[in-house]
N, C-alpha and C positions, 0 to 999 in steps of 0.2 A: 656260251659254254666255257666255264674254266679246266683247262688243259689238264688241274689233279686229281678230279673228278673223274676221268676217264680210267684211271688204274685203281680208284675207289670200285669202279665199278666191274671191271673184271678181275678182280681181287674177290668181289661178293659171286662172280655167275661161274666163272674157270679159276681157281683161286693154285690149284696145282701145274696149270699150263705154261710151257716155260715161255718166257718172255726175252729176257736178254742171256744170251751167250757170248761170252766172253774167257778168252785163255782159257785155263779149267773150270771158270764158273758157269755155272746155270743157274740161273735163278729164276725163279714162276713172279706171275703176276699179282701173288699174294707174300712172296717174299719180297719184292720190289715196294708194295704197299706198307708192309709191315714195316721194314729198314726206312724207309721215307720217312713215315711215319714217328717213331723214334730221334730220328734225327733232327727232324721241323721241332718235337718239344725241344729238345737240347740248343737247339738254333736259341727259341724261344727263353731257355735257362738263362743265354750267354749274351740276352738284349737285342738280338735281331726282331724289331718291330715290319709290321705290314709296310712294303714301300721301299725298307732298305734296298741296297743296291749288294749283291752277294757276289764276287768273283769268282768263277772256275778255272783253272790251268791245269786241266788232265788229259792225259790221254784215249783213246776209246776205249773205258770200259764199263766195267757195275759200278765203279762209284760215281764216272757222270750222271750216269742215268738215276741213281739215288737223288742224287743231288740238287738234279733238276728237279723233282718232282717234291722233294723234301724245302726245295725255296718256295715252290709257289704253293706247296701246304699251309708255308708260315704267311704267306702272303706277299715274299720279297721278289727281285724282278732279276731273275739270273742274268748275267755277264759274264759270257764264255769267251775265254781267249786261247787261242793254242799255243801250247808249251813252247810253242821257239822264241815265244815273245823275250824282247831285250829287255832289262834292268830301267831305260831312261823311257823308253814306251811308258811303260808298267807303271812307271809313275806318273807319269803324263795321265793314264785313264785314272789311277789313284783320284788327283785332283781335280777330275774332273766330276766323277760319278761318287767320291768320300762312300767307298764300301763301308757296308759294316763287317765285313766276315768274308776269306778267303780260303776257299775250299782247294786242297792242291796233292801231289806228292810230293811226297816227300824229298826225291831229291829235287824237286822246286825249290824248296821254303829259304835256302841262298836269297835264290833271285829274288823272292816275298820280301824278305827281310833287308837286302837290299834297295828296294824299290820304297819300303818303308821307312826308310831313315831319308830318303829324299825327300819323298811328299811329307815327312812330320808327323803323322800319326801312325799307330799302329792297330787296323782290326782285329778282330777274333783269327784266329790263324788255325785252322783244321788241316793236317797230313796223312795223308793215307800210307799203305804199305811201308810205313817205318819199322825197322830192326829194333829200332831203341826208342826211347820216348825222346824225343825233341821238345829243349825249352822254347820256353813262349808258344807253345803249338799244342793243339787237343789233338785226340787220335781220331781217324775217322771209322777204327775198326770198333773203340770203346764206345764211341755215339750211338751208331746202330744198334748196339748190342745192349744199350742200358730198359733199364725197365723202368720204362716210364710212361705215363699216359699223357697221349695227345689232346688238346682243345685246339682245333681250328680257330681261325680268328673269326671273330664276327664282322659283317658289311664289307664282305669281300664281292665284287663284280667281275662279269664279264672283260669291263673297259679298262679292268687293270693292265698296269704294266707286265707283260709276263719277261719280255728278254730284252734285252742291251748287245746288240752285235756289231762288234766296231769294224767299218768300212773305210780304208784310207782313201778309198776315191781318187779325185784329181787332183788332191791336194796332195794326198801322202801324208797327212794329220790324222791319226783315228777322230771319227767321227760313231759317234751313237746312234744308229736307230731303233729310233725307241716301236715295239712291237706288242700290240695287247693280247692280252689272251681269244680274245675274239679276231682278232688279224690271223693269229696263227691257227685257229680251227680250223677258218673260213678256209682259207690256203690248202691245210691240210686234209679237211673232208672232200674237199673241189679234188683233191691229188690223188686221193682215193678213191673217188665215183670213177675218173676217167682209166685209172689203173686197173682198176675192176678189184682191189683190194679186197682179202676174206681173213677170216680167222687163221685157213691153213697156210696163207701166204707165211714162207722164211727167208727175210730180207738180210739178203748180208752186206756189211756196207766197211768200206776204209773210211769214207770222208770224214771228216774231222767232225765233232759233236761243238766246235768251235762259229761254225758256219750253216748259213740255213740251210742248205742240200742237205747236211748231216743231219741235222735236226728235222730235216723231215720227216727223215726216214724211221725216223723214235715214234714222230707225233703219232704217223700214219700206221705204224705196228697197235700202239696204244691204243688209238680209234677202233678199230677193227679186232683189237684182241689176238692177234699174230706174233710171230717172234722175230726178234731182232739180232743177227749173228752181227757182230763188229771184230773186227781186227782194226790194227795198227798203223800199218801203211799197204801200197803194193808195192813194194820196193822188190820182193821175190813173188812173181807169176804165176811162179808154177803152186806156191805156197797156197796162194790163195784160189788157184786152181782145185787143189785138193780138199782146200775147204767148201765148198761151193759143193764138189762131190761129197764129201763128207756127211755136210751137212743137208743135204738135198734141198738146196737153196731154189727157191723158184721165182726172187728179182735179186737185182746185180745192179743196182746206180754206177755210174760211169763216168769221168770226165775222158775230154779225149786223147789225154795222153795216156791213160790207162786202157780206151778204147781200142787205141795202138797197137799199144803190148800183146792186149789176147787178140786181136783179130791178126797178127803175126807173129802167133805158133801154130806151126807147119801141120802139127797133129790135131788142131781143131776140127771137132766134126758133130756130126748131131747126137752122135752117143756120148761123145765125152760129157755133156750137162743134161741128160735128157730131161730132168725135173726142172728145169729152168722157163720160166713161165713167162719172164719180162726183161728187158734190160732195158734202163733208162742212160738219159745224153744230158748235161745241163753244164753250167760252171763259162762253155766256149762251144765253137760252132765244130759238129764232127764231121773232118774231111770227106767230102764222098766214095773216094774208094775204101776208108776205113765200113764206112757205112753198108756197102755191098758185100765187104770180104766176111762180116756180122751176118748178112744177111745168107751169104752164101753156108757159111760152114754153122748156122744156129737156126737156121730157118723156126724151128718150132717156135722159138721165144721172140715174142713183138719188141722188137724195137722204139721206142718214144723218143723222140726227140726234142728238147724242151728250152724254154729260153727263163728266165726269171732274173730278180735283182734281191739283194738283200732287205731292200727295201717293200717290197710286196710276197717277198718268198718264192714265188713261181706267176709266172706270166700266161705264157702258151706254151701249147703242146702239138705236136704235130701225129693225126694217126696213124698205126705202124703202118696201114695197109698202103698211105700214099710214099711212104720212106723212098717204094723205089722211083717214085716218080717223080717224087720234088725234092731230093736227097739234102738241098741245101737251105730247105722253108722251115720253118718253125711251129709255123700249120698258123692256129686259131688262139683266141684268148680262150684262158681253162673257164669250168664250167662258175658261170655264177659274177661272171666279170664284165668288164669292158676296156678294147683298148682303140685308138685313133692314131694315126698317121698327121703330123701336123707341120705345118710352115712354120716360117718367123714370128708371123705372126698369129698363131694358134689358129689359122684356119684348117679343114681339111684339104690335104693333097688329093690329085686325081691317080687311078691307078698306073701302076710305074714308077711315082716319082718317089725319091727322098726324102724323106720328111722326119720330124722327131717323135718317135713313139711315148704315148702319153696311155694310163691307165687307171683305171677308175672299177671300184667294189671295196667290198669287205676286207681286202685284205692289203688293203693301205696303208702303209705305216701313219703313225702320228707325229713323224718330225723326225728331227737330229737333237737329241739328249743335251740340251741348255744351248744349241743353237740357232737363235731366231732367223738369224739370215738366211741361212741353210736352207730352214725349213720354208721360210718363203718363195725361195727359188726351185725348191725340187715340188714345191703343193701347193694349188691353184682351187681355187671354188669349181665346182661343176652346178649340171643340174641336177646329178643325183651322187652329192659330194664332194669329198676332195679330190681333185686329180691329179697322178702323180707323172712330173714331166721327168724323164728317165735320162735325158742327154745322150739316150742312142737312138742313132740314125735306121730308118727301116722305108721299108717298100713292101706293096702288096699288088699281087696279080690280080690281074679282071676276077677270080673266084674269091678272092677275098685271103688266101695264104700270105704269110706275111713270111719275110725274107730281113735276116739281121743286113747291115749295111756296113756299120762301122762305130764306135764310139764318136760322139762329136769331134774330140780334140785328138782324135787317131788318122782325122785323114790328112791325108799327104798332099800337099799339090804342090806340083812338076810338070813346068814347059805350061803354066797357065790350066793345069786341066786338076780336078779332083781325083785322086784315087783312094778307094778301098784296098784297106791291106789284106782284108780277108779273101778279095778276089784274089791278088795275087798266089796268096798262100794257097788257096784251094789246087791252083795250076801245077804248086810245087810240088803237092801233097801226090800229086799225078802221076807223077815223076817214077818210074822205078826206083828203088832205093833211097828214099827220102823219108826216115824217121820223124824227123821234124822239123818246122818250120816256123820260122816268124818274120815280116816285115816292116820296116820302119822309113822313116824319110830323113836323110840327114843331109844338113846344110852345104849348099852350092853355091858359089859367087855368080853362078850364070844363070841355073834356073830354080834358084830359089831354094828347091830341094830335088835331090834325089834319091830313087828309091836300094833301097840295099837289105838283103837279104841274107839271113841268119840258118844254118842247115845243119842239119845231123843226119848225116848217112853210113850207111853199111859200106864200110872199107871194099867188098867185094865189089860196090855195084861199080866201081873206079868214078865215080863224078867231080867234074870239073868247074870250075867257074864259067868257063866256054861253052860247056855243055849244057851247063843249067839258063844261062839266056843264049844258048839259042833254041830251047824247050820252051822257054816264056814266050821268046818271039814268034814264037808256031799257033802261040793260043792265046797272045794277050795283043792289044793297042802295042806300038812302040814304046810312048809316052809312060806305058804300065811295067815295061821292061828293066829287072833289076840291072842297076850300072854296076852295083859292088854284092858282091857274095862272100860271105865271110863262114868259115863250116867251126861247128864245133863236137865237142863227143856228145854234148849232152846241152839242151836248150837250159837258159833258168827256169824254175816255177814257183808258184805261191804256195803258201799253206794248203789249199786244196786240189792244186794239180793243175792251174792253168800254166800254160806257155804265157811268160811275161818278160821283155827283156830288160822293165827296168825293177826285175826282182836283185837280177845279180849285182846292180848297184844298190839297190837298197838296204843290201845285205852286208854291202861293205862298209858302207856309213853306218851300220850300225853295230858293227864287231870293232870300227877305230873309236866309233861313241863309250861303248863298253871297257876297251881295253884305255880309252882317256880317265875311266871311273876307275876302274879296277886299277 
């Protein structure tokens, strides 16, 4: 199934039913068609052939959602990046992927324009919400709006490229994975059989239309004919509280720093969401007491708890019913999949042990966008396909629930033993007064490494370095025991809301990258 095809067709059956919300816009799933529609010819006017590579830099609203649906009309392979991308990035993916056509706002087209005098060419350049007409830039509100008729291209497939979503992985180099239109169905109808997904589902979503969580949640509205509410960020709670009531939102995707925030306001309770039907977990692992306090003050709305990579979309899910019993399992591989627990040497581990999670289906990427290495190292042959080695560490109980571990290159070892930083965190998470948390291992002349923890707490709860290990030492090995604790007001995070501590450096190399250009 190609992914434009689905808004062709609830365009023809519900063509008035609204589809995306966004700020003051509403727009139906036959205005979503129509505006696509329009815009894939003008695509087409301005030499965007099948294949091209088409950038997005927007933020959540109607014009992503146009956009997307308007590239793979023409037959080109979206490449969304979110707007905080840097200048020397920008052209980095420039060179790599030679867009033809950059879809953006306006007050983007700097940084476009920018990024294009370094890599040497310059694409089609489309700006939305402009005041005034910007040279070298087409409007993206005259596009949609021209009267023009569409031709699909001809010998368009399934196996097309549909998206390009750059992962810096463990290099911290964006990397391409490249994703077909049939990767991302597979994914997305597998996300909606187990979600139990309908028409009258209204998903409201922050995550970025930048990243596959975001993007799921468009596919899976589309599939089912549902409406999609997006906002911005969660940066205000309560905001997005209101919209949720508002909008009688009935799922809520979640990372878990945003899981956080709502499971610690004081006035959560089963009335405040009653139409809330689901809340989803993905991106990082959700603290167990976050997961209880969800469970306690929203009881009606299921819980899922999920694990995925950019590279397959979504992995497993865990059902709500065992949340309270396996708080920190990830459950099962979603429907339609397969995943294994493996050694060194790609044999199966027995239950208990470590091993590297490897995954095999439909929704396997086809590689890393022009790099063969890459792609040889993360996709191996199977018996029924490609299997993709993930380079995270897991373990599965005698029932077969599988349990994240660690990233490969995340564990610590101190005093000769391997630790899990997610163990440790989960311990801190336990903690009274403990916002947030992250662990890392930093270099020791005696035992190699040790471990040292990063905290954000509530001023009231008065926490100490002293107090926090000797909290660890009540529930963890010694060996697991942070030596240094370091608190701040607020953790780093990614684009999408993970706790990451080497965002706050990446951030800085690339604001003195910037300010060496500028």
């Amino acid at each position: 199934m190609r992914i434009e095809t689905l808004i062709a067709r609830n365009a023809a059956q519900q063509p008035d039913r609204t589809f995306v919300v966004a700020g003051d816009a509403r727009l139906s799933h036959g205005d979503i068609d129509r505006f696509s529609s329009r815009f894939a010819a003008c695509l087409s006017n301005e030499g965007v052939r099948p294949g091209d590579r088409i950038v997005f830099i927007l933020d959540n609203g109607s014009e992503a959602v146009v956009s997307f649906f308007s590239a793979w009309k023409r037959g080109a392979v979206a490449c969304p990046l979110h707007p905080s991308i840097k200048t020397e990035k920008l052209a980095e993916i420039f060179r790599s992927i030679e867009p033809a056509a950059v879809i953006t706002h306006a007050r983007f087209v700097s940084i476009v324009h920018a990024a294009c005098d370094i890599y040497g060419r310059k694409p089609v350049i489309v700006a939305a919400q402009a005041s005034s007409p910007i040279a070298d830039a087409l409007s993206y509100e005259t596009l949609i709006g021209a009267d023009i008729r569409f031709e699909p291209p001809e010998n368009t497939h399934e196996d097309d490229l549909a998206l390009l979503i750059h992962t810096s992985g463990s290099t911290g180099r964006p990397k391409g994975v490249m994703l077909s239109h049939a990767n991302v169905a597979a994914a997305c109808n597998s996300i909606a059989g187990y979600l139990q997904n309908t028409a009258d589902d209204i998903v409201l979503s922050v995550l970025p239309l930048s990243h596959g969580y975001g993007i799921t949640q468009m596919v899976t509205m589309a599939i089912v004919g549902g409406t999609l509410v997006l906002e911005k960020s969660f940066a205000f709670p309560r905001v997005i509280l209101s919209r949720l009531q508002e909008e009688a939102a009935t799922g809520f995707p979640l990372v878990p720093a945003m899981a956080a925030l709502l499971a610690g306001m004081p006035d959560l309770s089963p009335e405040t969401l009653p139409q809330l039907r689901y809340l989803t977990n993905a991106a990082a692992g959700m603290p167990p007491t976050t997961t209880a306090r969800l469970q306690e003050c929203l009881p009606h709305a299921a819980l899922y708890l999920m694990y995925g990579q950019t590279e397959c979309l979504r992995t497993t899910f865990l059902p709500p019913e065992e949340a309270a019993r396996r708080p920190i399992s990830v459950g099962h591989a979603i429907p339609g999949t397969g995943v294994f627990i493996v050694d060194e040497n790609g044999l199966p581990v027995a239950s208990g042990e470590t091993g590297e999670l490897v995954v095999e289906g439909p929704h396997v990427t086809r590689g890393y966008w022009r790099d063969e290495a890459a792609t040889a190292a993360a996709l191996r042959p199977g018996p029924n396909g490609m299997r993709l080695f993930t380079g995270d560490l897991f373990r599965a109980d005698q029932e077969g629930f599988l349990y994240f571990v660690s990233r490969r290159d995340d564990i610590i070892k101190t005093r000769g033993e391997k630790v899990s930083p997610q163990e440790v965190e989960r311990v801190l998470y336990a903690l009274p007064g403990v916002r947030e948390a992250a662990v890392e291992g930093v270099d020791d002349p005696v035992f190699g490494q040790v471990i040292k923890a990063h905290v954000a707490a509530d001023t009231a709860a008065g926490l100490t370095e002293r107090l926090i290990q000797r909290h660890c030492a009540a529930h963890l090995e010694d060996f697991m025991v942070p030596k240094l604790v370091e608190f701040h007001d607020a953790l780093p995070k990614t684009a999408t809301g993970k706790i990451r501590l080497s965002a706050a450096t990446a951030a800085e190399v690339k604001e003195n990258e910037e300010s060496r250009i500028t």
